[in-house]
FISE-336065 format. One line per 8 residues: number of its first residue (from 0); their letters; for each residue y, x, z of C-alpha. Coordinates in steps of 0.25 Angstrom, whole numbers, plus 5000, padded with zeros to 4 digits. Layout:
# residues N
NUM> a> Y X Z  ... .
END
This chain:
# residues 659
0> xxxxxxxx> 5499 5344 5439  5503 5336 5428  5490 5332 5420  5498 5331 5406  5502 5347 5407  5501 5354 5394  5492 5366 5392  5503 5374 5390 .
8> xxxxxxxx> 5506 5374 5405  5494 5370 5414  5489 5383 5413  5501 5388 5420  5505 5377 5429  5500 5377 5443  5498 5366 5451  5508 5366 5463 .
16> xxxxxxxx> 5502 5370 5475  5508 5359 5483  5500 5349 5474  5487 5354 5480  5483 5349 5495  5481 5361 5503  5467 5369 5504  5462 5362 5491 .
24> xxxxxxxx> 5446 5364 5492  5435 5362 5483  5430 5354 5493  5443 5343 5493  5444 5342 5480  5431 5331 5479  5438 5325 5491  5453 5324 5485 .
32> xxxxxxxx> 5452 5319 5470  5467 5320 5468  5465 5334 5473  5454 5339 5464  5463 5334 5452  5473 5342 5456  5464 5356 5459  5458 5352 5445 .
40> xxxxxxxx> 5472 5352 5439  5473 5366 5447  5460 5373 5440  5466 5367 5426  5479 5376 5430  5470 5387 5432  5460 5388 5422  5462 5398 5412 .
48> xxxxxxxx> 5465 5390 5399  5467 5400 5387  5474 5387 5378  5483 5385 5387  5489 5398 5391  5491 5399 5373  5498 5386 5374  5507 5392 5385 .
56> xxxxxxxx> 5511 5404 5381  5512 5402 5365  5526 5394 5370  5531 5405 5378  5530 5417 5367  5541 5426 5374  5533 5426 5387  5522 5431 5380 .
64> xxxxxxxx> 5528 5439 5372  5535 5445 5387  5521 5446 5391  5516 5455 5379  5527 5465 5381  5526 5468 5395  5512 5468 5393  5513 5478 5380 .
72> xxxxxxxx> 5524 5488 5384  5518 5493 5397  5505 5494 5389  5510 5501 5378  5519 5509 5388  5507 5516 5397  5499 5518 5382  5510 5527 5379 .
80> xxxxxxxx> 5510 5534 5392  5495 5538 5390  5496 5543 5376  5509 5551 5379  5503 5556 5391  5491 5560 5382  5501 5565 5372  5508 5575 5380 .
88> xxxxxxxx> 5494 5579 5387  5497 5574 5401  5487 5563 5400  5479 5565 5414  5492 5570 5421  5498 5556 5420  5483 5549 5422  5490 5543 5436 .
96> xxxxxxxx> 5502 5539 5432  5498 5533 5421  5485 5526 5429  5497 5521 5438  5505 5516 5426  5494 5507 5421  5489 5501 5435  5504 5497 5436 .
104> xxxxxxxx> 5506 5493 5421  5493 5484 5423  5497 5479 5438  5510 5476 5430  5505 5467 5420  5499 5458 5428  5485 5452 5433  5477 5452 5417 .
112> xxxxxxxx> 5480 5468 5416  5477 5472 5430  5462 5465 5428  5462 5475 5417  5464 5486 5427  5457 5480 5436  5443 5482 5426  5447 5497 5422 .
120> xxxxxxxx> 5448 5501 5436  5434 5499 5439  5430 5507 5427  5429 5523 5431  5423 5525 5419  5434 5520 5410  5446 5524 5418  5450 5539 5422 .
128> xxxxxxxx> 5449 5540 5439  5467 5540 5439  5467 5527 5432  5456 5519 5438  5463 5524 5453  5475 5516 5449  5468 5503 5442  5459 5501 5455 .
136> xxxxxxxx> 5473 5497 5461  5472 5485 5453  5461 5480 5458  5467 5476 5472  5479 5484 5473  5491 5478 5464  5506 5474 5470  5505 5462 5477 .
144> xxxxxxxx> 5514 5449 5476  5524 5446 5487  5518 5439 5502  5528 5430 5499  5520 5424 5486  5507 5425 5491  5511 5418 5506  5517 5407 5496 .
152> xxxxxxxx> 5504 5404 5489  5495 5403 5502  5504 5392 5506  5504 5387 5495  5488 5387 5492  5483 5385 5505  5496 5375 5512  5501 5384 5521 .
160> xxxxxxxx> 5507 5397 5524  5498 5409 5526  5501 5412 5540  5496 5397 5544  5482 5399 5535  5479 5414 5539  5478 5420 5553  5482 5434 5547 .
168> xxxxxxxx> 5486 5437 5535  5489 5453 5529  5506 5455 5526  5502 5460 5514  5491 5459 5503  5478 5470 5504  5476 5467 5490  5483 5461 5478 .
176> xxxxxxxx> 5474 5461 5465  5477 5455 5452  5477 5441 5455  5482 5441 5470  5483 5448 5483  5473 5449 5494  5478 5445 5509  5470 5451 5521 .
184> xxxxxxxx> 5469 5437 5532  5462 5430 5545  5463 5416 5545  5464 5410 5558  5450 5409 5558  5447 5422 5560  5441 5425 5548  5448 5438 5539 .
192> xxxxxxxx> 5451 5434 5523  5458 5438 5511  5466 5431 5505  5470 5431 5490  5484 5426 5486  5484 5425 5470  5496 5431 5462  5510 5422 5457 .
200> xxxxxxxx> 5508 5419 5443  5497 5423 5441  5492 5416 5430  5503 5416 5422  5503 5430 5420  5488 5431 5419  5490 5420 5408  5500 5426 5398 .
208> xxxxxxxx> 5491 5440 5398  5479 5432 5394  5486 5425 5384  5492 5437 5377  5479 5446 5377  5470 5432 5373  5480 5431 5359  5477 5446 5359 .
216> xxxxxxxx> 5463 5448 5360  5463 5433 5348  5473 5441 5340  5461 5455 5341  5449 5446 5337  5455 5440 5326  5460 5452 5320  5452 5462 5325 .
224> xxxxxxxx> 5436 5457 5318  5429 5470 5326  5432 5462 5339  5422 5451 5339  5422 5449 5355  5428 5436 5359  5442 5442 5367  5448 5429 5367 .
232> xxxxxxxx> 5435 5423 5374  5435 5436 5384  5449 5435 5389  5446 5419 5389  5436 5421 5401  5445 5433 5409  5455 5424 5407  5448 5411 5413 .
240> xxxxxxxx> 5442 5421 5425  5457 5427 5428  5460 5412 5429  5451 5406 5438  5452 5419 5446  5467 5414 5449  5460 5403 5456  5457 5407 5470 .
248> xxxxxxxx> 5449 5394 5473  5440 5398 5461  5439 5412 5465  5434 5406 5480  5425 5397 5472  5418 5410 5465  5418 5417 5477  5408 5406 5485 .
256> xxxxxxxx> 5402 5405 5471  5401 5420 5472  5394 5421 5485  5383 5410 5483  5378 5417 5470  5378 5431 5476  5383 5432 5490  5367 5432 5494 .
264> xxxxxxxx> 5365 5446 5486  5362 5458 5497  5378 5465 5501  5384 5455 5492  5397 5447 5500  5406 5437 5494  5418 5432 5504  5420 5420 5511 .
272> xxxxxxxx> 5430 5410 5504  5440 5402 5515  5443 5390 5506  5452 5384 5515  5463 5395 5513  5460 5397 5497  5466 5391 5485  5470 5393 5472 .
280> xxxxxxxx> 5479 5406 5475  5475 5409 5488  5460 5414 5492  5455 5416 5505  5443 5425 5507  5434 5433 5518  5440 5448 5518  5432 5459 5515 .
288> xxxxxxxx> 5432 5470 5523  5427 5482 5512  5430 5493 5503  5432 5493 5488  5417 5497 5480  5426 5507 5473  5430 5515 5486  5415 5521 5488 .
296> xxxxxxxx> 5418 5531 5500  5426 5522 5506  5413 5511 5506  5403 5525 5508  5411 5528 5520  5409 5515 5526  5393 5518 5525  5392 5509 5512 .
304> xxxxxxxx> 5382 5511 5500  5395 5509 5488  5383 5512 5478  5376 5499 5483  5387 5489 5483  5387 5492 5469  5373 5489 5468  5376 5476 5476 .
312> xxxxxxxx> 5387 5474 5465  5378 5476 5453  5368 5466 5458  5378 5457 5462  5384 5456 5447  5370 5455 5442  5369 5444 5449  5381 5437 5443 .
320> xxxxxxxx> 5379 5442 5431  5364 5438 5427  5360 5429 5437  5371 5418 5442  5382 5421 5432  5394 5421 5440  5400 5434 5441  5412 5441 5447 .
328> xxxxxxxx> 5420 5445 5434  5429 5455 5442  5422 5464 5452  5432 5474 5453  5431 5483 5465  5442 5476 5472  5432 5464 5471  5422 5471 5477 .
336> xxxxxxxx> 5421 5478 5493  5412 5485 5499  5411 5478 5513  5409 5485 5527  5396 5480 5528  5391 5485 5515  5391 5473 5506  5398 5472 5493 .
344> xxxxxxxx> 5409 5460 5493  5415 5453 5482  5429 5449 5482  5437 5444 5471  5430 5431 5464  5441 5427 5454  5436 5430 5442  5422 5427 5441 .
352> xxxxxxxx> 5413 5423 5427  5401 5415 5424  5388 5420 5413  5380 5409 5410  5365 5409 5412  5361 5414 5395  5370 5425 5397  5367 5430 5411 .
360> xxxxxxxx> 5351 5428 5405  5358 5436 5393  5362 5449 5398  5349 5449 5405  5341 5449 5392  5351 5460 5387  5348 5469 5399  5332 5467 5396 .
368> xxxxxxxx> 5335 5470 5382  5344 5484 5385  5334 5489 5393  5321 5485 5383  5330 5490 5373  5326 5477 5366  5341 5478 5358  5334 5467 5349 .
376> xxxxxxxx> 5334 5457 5360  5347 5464 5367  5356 5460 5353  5348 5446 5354  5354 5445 5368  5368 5447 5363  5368 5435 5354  5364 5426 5366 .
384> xxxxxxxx> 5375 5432 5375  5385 5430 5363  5387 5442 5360  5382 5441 5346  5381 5429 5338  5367 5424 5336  5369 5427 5319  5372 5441 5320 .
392> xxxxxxxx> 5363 5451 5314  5357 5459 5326  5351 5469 5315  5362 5480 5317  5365 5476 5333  5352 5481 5338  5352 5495 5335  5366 5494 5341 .
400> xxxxxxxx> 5361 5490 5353  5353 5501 5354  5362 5511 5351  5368 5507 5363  5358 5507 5372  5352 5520 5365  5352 5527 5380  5344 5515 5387 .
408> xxxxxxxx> 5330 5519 5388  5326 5504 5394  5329 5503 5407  5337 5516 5408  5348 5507 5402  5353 5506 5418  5359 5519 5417  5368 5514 5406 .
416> xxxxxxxx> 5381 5510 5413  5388 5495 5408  5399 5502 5403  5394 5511 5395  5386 5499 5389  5398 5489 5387  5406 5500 5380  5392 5503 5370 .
424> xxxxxxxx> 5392 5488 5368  5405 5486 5366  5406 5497 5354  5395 5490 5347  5402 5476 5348  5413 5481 5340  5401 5485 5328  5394 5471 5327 .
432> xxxxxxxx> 5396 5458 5329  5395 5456 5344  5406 5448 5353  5410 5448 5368  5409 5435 5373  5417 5432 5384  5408 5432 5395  5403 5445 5393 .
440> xxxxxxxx> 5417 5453 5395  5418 5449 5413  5404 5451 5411  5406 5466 5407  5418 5467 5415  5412 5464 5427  5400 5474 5424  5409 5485 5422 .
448> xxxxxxxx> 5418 5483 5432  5407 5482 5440  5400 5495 5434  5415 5502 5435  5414 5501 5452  5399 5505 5453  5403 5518 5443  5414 5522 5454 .
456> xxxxxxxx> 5404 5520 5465  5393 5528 5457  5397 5535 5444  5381 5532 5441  5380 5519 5445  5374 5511 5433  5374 5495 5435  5364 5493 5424 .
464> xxxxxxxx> 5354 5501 5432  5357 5492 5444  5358 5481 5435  5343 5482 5428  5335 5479 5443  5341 5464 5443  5339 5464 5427  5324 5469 5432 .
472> xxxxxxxx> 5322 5457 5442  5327 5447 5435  5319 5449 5424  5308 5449 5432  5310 5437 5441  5319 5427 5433  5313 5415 5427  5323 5410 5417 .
480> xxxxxxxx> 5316 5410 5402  5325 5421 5398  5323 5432 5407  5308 5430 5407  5310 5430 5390  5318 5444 5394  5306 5449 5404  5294 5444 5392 .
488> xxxxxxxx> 5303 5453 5381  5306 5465 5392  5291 5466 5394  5285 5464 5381  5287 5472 5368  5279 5468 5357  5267 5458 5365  5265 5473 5375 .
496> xxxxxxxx> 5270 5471 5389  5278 5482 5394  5273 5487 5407  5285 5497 5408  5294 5486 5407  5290 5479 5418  5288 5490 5428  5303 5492 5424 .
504> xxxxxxxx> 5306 5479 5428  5300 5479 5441  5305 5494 5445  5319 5488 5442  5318 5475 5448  5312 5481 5461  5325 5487 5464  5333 5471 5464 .
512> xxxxxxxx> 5336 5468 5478  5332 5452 5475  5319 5457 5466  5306 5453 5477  5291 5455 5472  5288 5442 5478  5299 5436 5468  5294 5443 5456 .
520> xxxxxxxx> 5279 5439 5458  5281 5425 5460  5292 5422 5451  5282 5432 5440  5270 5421 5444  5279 5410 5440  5283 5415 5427  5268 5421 5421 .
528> xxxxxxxx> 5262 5408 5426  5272 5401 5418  5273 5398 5403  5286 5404 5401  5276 5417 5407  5265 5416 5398  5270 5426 5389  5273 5437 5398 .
536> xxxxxxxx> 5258 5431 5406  5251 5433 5394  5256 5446 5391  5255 5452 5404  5241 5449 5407  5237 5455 5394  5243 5467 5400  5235 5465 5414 .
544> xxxxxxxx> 5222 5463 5405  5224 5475 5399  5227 5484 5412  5215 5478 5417  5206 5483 5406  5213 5496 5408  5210 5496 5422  5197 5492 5419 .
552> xxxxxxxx> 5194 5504 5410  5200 5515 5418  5192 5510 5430  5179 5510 5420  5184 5524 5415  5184 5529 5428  5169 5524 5432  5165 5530 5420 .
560> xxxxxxxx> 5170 5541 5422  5166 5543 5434  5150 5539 5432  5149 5549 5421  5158 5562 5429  5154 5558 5442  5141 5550 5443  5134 5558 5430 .
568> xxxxxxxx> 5131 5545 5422  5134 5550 5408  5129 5537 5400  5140 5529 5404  5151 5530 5393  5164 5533 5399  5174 5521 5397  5187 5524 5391 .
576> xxxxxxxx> 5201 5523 5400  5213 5514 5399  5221 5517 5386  5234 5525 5389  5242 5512 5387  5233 5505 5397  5235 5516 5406  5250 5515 5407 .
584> xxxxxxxx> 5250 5498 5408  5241 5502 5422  5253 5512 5424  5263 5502 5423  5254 5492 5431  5252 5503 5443  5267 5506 5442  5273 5491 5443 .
592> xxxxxxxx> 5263 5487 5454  5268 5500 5463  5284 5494 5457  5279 5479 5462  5273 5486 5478  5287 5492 5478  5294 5480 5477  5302 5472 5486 .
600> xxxxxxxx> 5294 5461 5493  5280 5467 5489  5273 5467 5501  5258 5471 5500  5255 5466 5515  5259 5452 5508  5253 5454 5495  5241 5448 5499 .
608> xxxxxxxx> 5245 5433 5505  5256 5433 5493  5244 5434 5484  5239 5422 5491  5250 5414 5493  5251 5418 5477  5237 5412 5474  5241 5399 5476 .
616> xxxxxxxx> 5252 5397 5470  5251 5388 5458  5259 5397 5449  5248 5410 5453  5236 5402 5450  5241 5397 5437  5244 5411 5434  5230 5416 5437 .
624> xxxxxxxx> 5223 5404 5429  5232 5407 5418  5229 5424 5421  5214 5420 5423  5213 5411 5410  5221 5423 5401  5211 5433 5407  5198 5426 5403 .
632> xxxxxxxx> 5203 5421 5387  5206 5435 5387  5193 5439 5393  5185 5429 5383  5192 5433 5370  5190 5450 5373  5175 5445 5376  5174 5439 5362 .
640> xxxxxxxx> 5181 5449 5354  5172 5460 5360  5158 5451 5355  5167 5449 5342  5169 5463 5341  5155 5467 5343  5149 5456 5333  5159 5462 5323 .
648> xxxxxxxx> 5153 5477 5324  5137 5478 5321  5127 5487 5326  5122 5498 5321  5108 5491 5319  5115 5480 5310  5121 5490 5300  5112 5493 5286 .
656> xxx> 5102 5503 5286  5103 5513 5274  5091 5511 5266 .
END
């Protein structure tokens, strides 16, 4: 490629196949410096670049403007049809024909609209059952391209013909999707693949609808004041992940990415990548023998738990979501099987999207906040996710917030569904100041979409109520400074500690798959004998203290009791009982010790050489000094604000006697 090309055209122009050595690998690039310019040149090509793609097609109007017609008039064509059809009453007798108009007028106009469709067919919720039946089609199911063009760009990518690279391949494709067409193969290895051949012109098409629909949603924010969210930044980022997923080397890339991050989570599996038959248009993976989540009989009927690979799903996206950050932007049910053996696979790594650490931290701190009802801290939270910026006046936001969250009783905000949550949201971004920022938009549509399969699995199914048990753990067990500031502000409320907020925490976190007592006890050691724990240490053994002097007086109640009911002995004063708020903390204590026996990894055959083994440890016995030292300043000022208190009051002896 010519270094000196203009912008106008990189963006466009594609490096000649024949100009790249065959099998180019990550691997040979350090070994060939001529060929890593050349691959670098390639990934130029291929990276979305907004300037460019203006620069292009502001000196080809009429195209555009050819674009924007054929776009409009089968729009504005099937609009019509609804309302007339709703005009003349006839509405639902022309539900499928009309669902099969639109899955072709998408299909039609090309890869940008069929994503739409793609996102709307995993919504039950949205879409009536005639409708959503058609758009599934668009998630593997679309007219493929000729054998010809495909056989063409195999030899071309991988230097030789395809019946020379594969042992078998299929006459015809078992899938096409929006980007490419799937291939059922054996290589002469033996071992059974997939291989994806990507579509002709693919980009160029892709290219002008992003484009047209950025100089739209620029023309809306500017005129439009009501819309403060960034569409141009939002389409900015779905454009640079439709890009890079026009890349199958990157794609193989996320994939092994992928399965290092989460391929070690329980009936979670990631295919294998066979480098040496992949390139930029061509990607050769494991086959999956499976069924789509969204055929549930079918998975039933082959003695598998379709409910559970949900679960699996849900805890998977969690994963990505809040703990590593890298997350699969695109789980569509033709992305995800169910596998004969029971285990949940993930196909499709094209489009994938990054949050960074203050963010994932972020929306952890907003989950806290929801279910605390703590809408003070939840709107705080929103100015550092950039929701807000930090000058606005939160005053009127917060009552807002809890408005919406009216029917969330603390933790009973599981049972409210993403859907109903984002739509609640996004009703009160249009009455204050809020903006989306551009992160947030995969974020949501990989939620929903994730939330819209689990709903046609289990119309009851509510991912926040599977959601809250990680929440729960990693609260409990995560030692970065802004979750243990999250667990402090959860269990505290005005200098009290909240018993009933920590028995929640461990009843939920009790039910995470990675949540071990042994875990939780030695990472809570760590953090109370440290200094970033000396509030919460403080604080809690205030509360001990204070149980144990309950203890103490219903035990001395009791003996009492006893001696002047049972024995006889009537010159003993009866001692009074633990207060009714003492009463429920020793409540609270009985139920979370009975919560902590019932975890996972509580042993009580091994209790006793762990407390050993415990004793020893440095970080234990500076605890205990640190305990012990607290206990007896404690001790010592009660003792001296008792004689204080006694010197204050005189006796009867000391008063004057009336003359």
């Amino acid at each position: 490629m010519n270094s000196k090309t203009t912008p106008s055209t990189t963006y466009l122009q594609e490096v000649s196949p024949q100009a790249i050595p065959e099998n180019t690998a990550k691997a040979e690039v350090t070994i060939h410096p001529e060929r890593a310019i050349v691959k670098k040149e390639l990934e130029e090509a291929l990276r979305y670049d907004p300037l460019a793609i203006k620069v292009y097609y502001q000196k080809r109007p009429l195209q555009v403007l050819q674009r924007i017609i054929a776009v409009l008039i089968p729009t504005v064509r099937f609009a019509l049809g609804l309302w007339w059809d709703r005009k003349r009453g006839v509405a639902l007798k022309n539900n499928s024909r009309r669902a099969v108009q639109l899955r072709e007028m998408l299909t039609k106009l090309g890869p940008a609209y069929i994503k739409i469709g793609q996102a709307l067919s995993t919504r039950p919720d949205l879409v009536p059952p005639t409708y959503l039946e058609e758009l599934t089609q668009l998630q593997d199911n679309l007219p493929p391209f000729a054998n010809e063009i495909a056989y063409q760009f195999i030899e071309e990518e991988l230097g030789a013909p395809p019946q020379q690279v594969y042992a078998e391949l299929s006459p015809e494709p078992i899938a096409a999707a929006s980007l490419g067409q799937v291939y059922k193969g054996k290589l002469k290895t033996g071992e059974e693949v997939a291989i994806k051949v990507q579509r002709p012109d693919l980009r160029e098409r892709i290219a002008i609808d992003l484009y047209i629909l950025r100089r739209l949603a620029g023309w809306a924010q500017k005129n439009f004041k009501r819309i403060r969210s960034d569409l141009v930044g939002i389409l900015d980022e779905f454009g640079a992940r439709i890009f890079e997923e026009m890349d199958y080397i990157h794609e193989g890339e996320n994939a092994e990415r992928f399965y290092q991050l989460y391929g070690h989570i329980q009936d979670v599996y990631v295919p294998k990548i066979y480098w040496e038959y992949t390139n930029r248009r061509v990607l050769t993976m494991e086959w999956i023998n499976g069924v789509k989540l969204t055929q549930p009989e079918e998975i039933r009927a082959r003695g598998i738990n379709a409910r559970y690979l949900i679960e699996v799903g849900v805890q998977c996206s969690l994963r990505q979501l809040l703990e590593h950050g890298f997350f699969h932007a695109d789980p569509h049910p033709g992305n995800l099987l169910a596998t004969t053996d029971g285990k949940l696979a993930y196909l499709d790594f094209g489009m994938m999207s990054e949050i960074k650490p203050p963010q994932r931290y972020g929306l952890i701190e907003a989950i806290v906040h929801v279910v605390n009802r703590d809408f003070e801290a939840l709107a705080q939270d929103y100015v550092k996710l950039d929701f807000l910026s930090p000058d606005t006046d939160l005053t009127p936001i917060i009552p807002a917030f809890a408005k919406v969250f009216a029917n969330a009783q603390g933790a009973s905000v599981a049972e409210l569904n993403i859907k109903s949550i984002t739509d609640d949201l996004s009703a009160l971004m249009y009455e204050y100041p809020f903006r989306v920022p551009p992160y947030y938009a995969l974020i949501i549509r990989s939620l929903v979409t994730l939330e819209g399969i689990a709903i046609q699995i289990d119309p009851n199914f509510k991912v926040l109520s599977e959601a809250y048990p990680y929440v729960a753990k990693r609260l409990l067990t995560d030692p970065s400074p802004e979750l243990r500031t999250s667990l402090r502000d959860l269990l505290f409320k005005e200098g009290r500690f909240r018993w009933n907020r920590l028995e929640n925490l461990l009843r939920n976190a009790r039910n995470n798959q990675d949540y071990d007592f042994n875990l939780v006890l030695n990472q809570a050691i760590d953090f109370l004998s440290s200094e970033r724990g000396a509030f919460i240490r403080d604080r809690l053994l205030d509360e001990l203290i204070k149980s144990a002097e309950a203890l103490g007086k219903n035990i001395l109640h009791n003996f009492t009791y006893l001696l002047r009911e049972r024995v006889g002995v009537t010159a003993i004063n009866e001692t009074p009982a633990a207060t009714d708020e003492q009463q429920q903390t020793l409540e609270h204590i009985k139920r979370i010790l009975n919560i902590l026996q019932q975890t996972r990894g509580f042993d009580p055959v091994q209790l006793a050489p762990q407390i050993a083994q415990m004793l020893v440890n440095p970080a234990v016995q500076r605890l205990g000094q640190q305990i012990l030292a607290q206990l007896v300043q404690k001790a010592i000022t009660k003792i001296i604000r008792e004689l204080l208190a006694s010197e204050e009051v005189p006796s009867s002896t000391d008063l004057p006697q009336a003359s």
